[in-house]
PDB file with one MODEL, atoms N, CA, C and O in Angstrom:
MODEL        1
ATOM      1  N   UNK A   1      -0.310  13.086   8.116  1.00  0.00           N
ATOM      2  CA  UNK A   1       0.543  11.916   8.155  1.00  0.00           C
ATOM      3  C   UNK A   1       0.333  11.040   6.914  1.00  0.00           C
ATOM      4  O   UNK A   1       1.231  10.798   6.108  1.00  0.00           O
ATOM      5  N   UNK A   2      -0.936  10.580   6.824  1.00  0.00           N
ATOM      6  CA  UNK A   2      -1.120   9.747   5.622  1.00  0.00           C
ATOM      7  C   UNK A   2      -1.003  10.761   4.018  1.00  0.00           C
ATOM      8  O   UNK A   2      -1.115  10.021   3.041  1.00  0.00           O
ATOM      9  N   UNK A   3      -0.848  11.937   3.728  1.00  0.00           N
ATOM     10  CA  UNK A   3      -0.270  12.548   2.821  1.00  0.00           C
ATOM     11  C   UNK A   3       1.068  12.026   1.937  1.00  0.00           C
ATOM     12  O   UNK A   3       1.254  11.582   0.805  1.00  0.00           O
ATOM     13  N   UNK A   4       2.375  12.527   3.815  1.00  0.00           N
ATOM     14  CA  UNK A   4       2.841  12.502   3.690  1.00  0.00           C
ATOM     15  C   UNK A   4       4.059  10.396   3.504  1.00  0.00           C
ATOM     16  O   UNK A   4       5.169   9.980   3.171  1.00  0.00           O
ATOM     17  N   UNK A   5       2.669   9.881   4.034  1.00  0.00           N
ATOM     18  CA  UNK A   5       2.749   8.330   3.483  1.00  0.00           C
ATOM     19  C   UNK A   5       2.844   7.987   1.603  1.00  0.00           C
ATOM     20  O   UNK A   5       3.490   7.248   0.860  1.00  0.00           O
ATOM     21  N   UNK A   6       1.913   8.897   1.497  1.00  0.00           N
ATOM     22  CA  UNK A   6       1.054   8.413   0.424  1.00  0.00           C
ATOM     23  C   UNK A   6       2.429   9.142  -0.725  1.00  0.00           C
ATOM     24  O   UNK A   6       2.649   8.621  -1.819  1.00  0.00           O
ATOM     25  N   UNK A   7       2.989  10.011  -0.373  1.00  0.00           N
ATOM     26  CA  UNK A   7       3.701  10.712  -1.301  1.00  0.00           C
ATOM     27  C   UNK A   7       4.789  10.006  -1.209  1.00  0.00           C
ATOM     28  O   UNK A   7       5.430  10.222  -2.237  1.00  0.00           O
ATOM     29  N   UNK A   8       5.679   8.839  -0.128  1.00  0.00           N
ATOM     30  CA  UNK A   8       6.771   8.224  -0.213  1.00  0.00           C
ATOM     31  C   UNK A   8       6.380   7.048  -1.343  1.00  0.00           C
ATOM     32  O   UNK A   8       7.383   6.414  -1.670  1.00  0.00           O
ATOM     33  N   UNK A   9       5.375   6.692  -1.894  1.00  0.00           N
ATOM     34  CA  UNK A   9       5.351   5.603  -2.510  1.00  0.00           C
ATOM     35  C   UNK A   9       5.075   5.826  -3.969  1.00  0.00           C
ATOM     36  O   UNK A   9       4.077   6.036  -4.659  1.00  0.00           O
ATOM     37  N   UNK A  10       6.933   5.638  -4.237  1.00  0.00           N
ATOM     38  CA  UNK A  10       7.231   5.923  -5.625  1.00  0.00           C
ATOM     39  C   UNK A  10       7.962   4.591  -6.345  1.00  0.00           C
ATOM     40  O   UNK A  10       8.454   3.769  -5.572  1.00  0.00           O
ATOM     41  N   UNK A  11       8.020   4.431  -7.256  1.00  0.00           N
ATOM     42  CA  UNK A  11       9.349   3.543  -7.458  1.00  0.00           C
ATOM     43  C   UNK A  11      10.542   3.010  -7.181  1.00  0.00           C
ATOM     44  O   UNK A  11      10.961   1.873  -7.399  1.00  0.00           O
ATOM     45  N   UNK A  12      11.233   4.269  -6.499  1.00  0.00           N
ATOM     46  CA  UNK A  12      12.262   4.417  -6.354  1.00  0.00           C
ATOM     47  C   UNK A  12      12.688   3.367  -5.006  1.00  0.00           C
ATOM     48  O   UNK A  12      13.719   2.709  -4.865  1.00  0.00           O
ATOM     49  N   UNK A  13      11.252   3.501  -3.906  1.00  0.00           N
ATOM     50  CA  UNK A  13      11.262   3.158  -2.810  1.00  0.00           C
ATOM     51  C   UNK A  13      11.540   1.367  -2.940  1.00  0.00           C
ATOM     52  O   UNK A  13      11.740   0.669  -1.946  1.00  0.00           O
ATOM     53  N   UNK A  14      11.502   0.844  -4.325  1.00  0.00           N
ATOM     54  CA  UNK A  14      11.847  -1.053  -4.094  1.00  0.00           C
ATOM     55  C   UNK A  14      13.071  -1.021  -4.736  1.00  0.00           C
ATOM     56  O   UNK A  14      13.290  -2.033  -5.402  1.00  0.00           O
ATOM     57  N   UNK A  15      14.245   0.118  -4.749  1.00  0.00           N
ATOM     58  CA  UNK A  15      15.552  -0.054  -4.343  1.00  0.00           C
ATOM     59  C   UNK A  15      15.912   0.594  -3.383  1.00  0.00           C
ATOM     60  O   UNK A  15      17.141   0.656  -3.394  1.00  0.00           O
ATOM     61  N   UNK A  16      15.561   1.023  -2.697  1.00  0.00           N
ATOM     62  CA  UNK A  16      16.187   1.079  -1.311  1.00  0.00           C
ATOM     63  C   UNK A  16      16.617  -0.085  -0.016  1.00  0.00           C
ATOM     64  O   UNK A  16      16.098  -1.195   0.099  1.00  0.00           O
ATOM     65  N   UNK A  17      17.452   0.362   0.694  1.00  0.00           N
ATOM     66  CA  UNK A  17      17.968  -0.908   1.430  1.00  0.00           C
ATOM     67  C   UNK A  17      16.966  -1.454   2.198  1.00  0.00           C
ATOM     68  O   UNK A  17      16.645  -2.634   2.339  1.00  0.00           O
ATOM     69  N   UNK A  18      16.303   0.010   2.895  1.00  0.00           N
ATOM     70  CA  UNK A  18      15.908  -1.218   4.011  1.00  0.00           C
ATOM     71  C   UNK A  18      13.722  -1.251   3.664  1.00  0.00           C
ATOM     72  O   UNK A  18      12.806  -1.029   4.455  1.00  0.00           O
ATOM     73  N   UNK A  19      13.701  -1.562   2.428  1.00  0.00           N
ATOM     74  CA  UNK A  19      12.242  -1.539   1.529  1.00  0.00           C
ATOM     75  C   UNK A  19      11.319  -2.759   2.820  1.00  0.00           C
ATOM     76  O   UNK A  19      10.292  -2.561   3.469  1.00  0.00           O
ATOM     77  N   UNK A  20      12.066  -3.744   2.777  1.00  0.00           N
ATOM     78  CA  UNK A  20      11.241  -4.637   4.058  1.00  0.00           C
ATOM     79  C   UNK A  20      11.056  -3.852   4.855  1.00  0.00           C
ATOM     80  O   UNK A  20       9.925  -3.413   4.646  1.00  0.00           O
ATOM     81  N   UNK A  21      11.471  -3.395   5.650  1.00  0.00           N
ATOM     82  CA  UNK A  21      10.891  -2.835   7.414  1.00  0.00           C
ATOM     83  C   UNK A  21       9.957  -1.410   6.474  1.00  0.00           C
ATOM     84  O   UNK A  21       8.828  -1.114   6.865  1.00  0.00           O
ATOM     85  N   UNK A  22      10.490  -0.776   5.463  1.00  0.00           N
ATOM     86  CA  UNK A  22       9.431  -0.067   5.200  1.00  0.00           C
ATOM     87  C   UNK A  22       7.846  -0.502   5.148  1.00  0.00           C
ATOM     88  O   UNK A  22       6.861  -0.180   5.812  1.00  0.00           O
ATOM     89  N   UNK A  23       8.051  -1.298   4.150  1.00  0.00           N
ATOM     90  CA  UNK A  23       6.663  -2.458   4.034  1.00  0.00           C
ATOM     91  C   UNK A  23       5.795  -2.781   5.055  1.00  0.00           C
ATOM     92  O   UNK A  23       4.577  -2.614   5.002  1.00  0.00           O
ATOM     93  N   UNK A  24       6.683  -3.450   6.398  1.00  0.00           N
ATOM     94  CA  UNK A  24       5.932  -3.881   7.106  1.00  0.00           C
ATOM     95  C   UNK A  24       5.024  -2.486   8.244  1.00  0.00           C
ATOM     96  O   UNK A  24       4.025  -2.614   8.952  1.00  0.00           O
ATOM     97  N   UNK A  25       5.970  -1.156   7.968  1.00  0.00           N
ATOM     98  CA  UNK A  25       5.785   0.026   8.740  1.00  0.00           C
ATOM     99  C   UNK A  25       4.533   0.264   7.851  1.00  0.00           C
ATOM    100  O   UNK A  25       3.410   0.514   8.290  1.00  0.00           O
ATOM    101  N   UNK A  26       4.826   0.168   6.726  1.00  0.00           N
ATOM    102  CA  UNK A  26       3.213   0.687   5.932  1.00  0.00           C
ATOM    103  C   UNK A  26       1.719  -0.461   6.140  1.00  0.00           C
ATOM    104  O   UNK A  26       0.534  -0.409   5.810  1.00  0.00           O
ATOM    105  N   UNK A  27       2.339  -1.149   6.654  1.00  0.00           N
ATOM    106  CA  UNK A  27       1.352  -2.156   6.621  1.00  0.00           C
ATOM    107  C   UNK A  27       1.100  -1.509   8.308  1.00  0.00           C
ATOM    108  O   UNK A  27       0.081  -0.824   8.216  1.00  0.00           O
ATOM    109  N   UNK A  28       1.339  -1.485   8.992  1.00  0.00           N
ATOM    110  CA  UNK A  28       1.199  -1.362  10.004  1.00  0.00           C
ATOM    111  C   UNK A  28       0.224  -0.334  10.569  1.00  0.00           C
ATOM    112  O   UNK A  28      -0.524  -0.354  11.547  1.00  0.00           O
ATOM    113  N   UNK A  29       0.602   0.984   9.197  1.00  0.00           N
ATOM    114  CA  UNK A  29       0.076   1.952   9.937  1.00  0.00           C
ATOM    115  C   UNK A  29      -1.347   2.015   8.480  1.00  0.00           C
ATOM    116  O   UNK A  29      -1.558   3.172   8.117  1.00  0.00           O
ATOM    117  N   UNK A  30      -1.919   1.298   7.990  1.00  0.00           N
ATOM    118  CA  UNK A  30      -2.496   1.223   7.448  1.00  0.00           C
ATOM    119  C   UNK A  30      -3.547   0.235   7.667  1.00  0.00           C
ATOM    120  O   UNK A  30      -4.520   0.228   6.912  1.00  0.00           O
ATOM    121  N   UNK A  31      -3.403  -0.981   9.061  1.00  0.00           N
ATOM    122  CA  UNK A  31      -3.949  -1.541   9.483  1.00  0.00           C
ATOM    123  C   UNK A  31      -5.238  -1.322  10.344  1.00  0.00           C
ATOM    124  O   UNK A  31      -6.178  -2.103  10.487  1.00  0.00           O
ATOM    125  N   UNK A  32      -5.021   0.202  11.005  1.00  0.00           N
ATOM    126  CA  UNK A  32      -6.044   0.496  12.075  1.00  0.00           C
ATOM    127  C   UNK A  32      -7.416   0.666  11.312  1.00  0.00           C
ATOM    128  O   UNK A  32      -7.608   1.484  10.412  1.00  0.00           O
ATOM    129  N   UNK A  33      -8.360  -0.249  11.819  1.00  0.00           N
ATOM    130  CA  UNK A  33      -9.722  -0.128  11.648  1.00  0.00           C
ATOM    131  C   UNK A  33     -10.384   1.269  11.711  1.00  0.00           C
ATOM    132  O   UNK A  33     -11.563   1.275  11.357  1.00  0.00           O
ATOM    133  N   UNK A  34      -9.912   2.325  12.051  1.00  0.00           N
ATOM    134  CA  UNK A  34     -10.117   3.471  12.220  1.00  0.00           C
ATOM    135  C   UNK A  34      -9.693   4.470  11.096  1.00  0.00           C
ATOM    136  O   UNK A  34      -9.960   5.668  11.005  1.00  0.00           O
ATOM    137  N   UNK A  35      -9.006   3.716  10.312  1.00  0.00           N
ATOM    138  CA  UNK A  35      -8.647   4.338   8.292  1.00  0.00           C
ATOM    139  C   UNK A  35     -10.084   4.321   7.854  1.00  0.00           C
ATOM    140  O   UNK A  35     -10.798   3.367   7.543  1.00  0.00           O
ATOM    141  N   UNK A  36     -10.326   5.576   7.904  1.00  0.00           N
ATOM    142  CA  UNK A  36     -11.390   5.958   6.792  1.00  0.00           C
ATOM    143  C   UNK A  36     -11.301   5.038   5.525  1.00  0.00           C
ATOM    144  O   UNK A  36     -10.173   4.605   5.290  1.00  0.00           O
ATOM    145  N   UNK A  37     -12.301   4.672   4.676  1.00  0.00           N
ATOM    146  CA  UNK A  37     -12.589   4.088   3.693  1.00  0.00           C
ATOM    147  C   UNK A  37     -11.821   4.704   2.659  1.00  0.00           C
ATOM    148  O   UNK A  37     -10.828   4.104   2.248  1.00  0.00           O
ATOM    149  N   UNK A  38     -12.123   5.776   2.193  1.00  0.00           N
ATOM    150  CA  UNK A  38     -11.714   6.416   0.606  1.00  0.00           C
ATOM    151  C   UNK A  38     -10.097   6.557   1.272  1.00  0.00           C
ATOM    152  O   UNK A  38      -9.351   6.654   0.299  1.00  0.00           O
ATOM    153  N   UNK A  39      -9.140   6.612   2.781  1.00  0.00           N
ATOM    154  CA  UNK A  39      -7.933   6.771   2.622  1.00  0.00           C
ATOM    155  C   UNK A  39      -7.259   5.219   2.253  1.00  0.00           C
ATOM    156  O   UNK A  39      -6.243   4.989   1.596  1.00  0.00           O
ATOM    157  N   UNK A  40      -8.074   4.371   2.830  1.00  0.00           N
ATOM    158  CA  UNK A  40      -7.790   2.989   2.208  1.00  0.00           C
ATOM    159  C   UNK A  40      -7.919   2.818   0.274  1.00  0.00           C
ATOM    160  O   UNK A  40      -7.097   2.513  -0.590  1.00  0.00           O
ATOM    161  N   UNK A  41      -9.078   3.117   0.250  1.00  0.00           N
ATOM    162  CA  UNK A  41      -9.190   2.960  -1.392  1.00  0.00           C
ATOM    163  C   UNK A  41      -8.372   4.204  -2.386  1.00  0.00           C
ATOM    164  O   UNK A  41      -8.481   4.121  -3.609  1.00  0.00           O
ATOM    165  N   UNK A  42      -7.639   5.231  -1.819  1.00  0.00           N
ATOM    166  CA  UNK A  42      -6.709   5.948  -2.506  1.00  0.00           C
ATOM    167  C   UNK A  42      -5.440   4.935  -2.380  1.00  0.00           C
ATOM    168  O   UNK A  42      -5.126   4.341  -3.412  1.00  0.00           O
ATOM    169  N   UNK A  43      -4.697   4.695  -1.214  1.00  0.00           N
ATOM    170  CA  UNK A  43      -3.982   3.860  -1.368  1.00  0.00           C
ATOM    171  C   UNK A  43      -3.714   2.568  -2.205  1.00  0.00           C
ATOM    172  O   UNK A  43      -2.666   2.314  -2.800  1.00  0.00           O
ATOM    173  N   UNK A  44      -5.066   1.638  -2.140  1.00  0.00           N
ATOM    174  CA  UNK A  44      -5.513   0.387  -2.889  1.00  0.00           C
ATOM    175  C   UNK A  44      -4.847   1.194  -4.250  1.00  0.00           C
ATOM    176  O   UNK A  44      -3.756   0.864  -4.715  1.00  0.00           O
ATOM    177  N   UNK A  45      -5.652   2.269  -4.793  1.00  0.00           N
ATOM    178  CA  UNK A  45      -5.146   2.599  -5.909  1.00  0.00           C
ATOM    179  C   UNK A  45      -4.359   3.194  -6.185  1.00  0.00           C
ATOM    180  O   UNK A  45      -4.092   3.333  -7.379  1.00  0.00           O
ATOM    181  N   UNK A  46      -3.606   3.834  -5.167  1.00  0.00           N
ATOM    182  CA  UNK A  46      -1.896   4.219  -5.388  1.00  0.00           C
ATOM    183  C   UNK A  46      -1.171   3.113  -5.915  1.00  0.00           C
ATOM    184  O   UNK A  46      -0.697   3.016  -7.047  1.00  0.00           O
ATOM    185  N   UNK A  47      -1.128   2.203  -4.889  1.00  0.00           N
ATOM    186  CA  UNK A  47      -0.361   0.627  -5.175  1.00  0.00           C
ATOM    187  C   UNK A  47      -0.464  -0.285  -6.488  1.00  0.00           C
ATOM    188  O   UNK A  47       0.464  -0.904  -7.008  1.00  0.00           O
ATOM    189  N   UNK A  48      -1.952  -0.226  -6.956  1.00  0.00           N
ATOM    190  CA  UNK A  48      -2.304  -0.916  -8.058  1.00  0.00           C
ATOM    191  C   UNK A  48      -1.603   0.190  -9.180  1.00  0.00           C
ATOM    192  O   UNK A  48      -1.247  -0.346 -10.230  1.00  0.00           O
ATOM    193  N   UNK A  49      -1.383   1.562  -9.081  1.00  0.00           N
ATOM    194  CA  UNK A  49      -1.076   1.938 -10.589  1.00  0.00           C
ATOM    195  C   UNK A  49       0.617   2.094 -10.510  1.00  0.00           C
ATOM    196  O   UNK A  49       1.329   2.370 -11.475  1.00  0.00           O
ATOM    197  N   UNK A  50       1.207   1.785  -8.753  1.00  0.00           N
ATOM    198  CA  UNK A  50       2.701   1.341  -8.763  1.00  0.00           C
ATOM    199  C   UNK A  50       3.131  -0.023  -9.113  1.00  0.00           C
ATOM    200  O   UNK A  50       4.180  -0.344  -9.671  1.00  0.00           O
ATOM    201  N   UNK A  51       2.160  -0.790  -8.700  1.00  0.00           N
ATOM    202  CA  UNK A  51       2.905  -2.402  -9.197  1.00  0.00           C
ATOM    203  C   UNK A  51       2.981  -2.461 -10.395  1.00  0.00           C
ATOM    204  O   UNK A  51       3.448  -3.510 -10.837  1.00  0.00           O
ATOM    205  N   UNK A  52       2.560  -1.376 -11.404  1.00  0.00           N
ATOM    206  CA  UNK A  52       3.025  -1.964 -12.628  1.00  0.00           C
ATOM    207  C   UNK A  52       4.282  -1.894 -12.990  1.00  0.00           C
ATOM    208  O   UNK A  52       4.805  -2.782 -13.663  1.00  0.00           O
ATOM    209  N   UNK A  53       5.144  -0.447 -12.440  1.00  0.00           N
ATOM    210  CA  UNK A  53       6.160   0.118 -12.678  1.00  0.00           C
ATOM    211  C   UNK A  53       7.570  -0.650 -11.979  1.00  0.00           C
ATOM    212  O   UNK A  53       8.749  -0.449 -12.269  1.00  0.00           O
ATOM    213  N   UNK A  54       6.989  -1.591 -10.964  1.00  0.00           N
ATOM    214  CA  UNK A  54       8.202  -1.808 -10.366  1.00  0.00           C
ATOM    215  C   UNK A  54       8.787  -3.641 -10.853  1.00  0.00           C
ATOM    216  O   UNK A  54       8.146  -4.334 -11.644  1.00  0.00           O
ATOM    217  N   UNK A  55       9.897  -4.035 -10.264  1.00  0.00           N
ATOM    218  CA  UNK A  55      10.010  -5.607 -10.117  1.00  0.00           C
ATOM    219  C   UNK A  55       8.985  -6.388  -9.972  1.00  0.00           C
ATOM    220  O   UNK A  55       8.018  -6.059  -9.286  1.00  0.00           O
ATOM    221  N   UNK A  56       9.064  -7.411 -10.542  1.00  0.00           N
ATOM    222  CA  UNK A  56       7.935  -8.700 -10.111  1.00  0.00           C
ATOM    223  C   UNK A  56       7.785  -8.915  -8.630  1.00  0.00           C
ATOM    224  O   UNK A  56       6.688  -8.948  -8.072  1.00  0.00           O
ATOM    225  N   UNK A  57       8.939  -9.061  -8.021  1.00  0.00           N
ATOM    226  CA  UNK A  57       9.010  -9.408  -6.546  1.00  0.00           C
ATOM    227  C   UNK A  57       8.589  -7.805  -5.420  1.00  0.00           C
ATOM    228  O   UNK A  57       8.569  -7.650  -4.199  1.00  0.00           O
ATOM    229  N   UNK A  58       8.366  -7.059  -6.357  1.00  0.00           N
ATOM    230  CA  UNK A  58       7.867  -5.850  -5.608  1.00  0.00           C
ATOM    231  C   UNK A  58       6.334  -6.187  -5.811  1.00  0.00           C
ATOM    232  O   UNK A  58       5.608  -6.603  -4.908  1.00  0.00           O
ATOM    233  N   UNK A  59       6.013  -5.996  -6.867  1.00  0.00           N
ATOM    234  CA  UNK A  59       4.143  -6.673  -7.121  1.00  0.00           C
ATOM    235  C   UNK A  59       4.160  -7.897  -6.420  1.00  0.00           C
ATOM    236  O   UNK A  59       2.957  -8.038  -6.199  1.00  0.00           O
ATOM    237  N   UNK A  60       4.427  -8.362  -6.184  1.00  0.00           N
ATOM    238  CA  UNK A  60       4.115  -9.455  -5.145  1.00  0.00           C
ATOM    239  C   UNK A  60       3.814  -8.628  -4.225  1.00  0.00           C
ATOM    240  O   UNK A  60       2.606  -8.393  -4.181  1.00  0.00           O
ATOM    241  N   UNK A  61       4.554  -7.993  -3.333  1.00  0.00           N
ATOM    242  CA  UNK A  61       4.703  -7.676  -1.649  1.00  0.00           C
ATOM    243  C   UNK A  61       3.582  -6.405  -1.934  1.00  0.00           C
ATOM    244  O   UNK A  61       2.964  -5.977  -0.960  1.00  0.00           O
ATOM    245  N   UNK A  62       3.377  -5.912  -3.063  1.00  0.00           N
ATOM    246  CA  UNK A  62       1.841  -4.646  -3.123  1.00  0.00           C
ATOM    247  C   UNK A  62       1.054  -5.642  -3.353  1.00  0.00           C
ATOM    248  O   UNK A  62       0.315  -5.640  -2.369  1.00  0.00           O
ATOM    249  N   UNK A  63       0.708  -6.583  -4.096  1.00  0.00           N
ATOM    250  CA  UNK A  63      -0.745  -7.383  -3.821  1.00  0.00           C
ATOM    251  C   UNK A  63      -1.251  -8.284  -2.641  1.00  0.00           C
ATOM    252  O   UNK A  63      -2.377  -8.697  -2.367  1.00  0.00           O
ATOM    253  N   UNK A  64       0.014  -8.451  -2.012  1.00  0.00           N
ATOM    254  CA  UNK A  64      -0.150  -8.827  -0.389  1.00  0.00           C
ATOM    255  C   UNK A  64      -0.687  -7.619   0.481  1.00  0.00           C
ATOM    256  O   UNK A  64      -1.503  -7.671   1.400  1.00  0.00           O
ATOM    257  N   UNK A  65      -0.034  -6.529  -0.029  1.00  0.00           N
ATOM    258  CA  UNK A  65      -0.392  -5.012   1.054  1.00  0.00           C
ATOM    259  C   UNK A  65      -1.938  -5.200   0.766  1.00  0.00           C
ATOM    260  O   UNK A  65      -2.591  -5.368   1.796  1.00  0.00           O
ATOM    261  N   UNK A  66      -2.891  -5.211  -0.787  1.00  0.00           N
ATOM    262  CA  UNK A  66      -3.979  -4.584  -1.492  1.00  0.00           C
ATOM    263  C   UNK A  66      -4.415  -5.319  -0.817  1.00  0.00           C
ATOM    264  O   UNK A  66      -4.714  -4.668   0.184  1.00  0.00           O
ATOM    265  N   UNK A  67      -4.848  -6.957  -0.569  1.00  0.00           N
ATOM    266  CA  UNK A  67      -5.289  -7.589  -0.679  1.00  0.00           C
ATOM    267  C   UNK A  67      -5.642  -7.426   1.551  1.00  0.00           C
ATOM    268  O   UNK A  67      -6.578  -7.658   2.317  1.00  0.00           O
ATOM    269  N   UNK A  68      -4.285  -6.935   1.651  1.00  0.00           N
ATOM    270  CA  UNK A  68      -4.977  -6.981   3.192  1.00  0.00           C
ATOM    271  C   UNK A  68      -5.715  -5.866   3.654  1.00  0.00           C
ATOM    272  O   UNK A  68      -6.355  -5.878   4.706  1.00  0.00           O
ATOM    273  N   UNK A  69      -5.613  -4.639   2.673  1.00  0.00           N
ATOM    274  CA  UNK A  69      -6.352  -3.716   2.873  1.00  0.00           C
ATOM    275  C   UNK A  69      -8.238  -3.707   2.792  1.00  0.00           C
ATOM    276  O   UNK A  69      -9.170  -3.326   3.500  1.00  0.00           O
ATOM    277  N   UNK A  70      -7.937  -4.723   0.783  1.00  0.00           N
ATOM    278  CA  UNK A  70      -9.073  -5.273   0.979  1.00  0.00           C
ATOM    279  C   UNK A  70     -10.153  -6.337   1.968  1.00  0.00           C
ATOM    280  O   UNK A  70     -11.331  -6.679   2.066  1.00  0.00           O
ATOM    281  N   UNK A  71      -9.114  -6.502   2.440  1.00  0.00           N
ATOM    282  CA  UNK A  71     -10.201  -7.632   3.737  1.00  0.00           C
ATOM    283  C   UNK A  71     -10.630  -6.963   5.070  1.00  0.00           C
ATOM    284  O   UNK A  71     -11.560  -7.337   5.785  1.00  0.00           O
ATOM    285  N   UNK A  72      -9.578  -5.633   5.343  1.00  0.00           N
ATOM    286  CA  UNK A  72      -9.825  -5.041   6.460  1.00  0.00           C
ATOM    287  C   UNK A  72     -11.170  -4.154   6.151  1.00  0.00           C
ATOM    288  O   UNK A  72     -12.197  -4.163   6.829  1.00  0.00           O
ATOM    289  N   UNK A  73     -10.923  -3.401   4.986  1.00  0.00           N
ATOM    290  CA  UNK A  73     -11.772  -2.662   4.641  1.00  0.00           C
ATOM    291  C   UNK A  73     -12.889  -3.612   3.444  1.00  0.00           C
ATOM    292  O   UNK A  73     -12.442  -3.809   2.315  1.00  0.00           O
ATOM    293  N   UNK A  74     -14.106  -4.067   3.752  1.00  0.00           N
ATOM    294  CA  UNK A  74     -14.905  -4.448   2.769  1.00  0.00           C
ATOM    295  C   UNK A  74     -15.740  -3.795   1.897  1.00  0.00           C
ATOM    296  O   UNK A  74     -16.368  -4.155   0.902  1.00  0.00           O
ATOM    297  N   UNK A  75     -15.578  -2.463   2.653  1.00  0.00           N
ATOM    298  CA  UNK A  75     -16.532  -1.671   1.816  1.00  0.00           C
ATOM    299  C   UNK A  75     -15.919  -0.697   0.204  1.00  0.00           C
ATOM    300  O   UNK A  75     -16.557   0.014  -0.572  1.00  0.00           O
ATOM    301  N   UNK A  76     -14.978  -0.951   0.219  1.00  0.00           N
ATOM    302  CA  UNK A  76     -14.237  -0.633  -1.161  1.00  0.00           C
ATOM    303  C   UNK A  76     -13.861  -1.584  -1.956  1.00  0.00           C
ATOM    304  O   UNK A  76     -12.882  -1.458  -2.692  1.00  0.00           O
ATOM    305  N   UNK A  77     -14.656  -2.749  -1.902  1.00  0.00           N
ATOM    306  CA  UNK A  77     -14.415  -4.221  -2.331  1.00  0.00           C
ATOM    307  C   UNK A  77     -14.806  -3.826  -4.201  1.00  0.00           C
ATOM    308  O   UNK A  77     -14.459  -4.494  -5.175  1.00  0.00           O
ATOM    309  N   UNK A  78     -15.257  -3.108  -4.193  1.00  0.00           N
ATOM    310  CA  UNK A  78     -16.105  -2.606  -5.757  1.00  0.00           C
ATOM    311  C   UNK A  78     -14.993  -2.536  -6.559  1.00  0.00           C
ATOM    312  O   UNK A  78     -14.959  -2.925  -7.727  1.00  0.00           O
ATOM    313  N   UNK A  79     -13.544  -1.755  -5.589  1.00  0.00           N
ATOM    314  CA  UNK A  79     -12.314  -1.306  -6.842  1.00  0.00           C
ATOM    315  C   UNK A  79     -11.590  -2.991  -7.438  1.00  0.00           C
ATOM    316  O   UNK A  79     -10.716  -3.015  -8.305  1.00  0.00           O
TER     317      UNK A  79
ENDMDL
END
């Protein structure tokens, strides 16, 4: 499942219509305390080497995602 997460998050995905409810679905399923560490910190760093590529107002809504990943997960606080 989280593969096939990890492979939807391209560029392309902050023109699509419905990018909000995506967002909040990724947030969602990325929330459970039960995410292994390194699948959190691949993500952290999926996102960090996508916000460069996309809109300003897209880096916004990935440093809100990073930032809640980072608080859930403390132990990848190093990246």
């Amino acid at each position: 499942f989280y593969e096939k997460l990890y492979a939807l998050l391209v560029p392309s995905i902050f023109m699509a219509k419905h990018r909000a409810k995506f967002f909040e679905l990724l947030d969602s399923c990325l929330r459970s305390p039960l995410l292994p560490a390194y699948l959190a910190a691949a993500f952290v760093k999926k996102l960090s080497r996508l916000s460069i590529l996309v809109p300003p107002s897209g880096a916004l809504v990935i440093m809100a995602l990073i930032h809640n990943l980072l608080r859930r997960h403390p132990s990848i606080n190093c990246l």
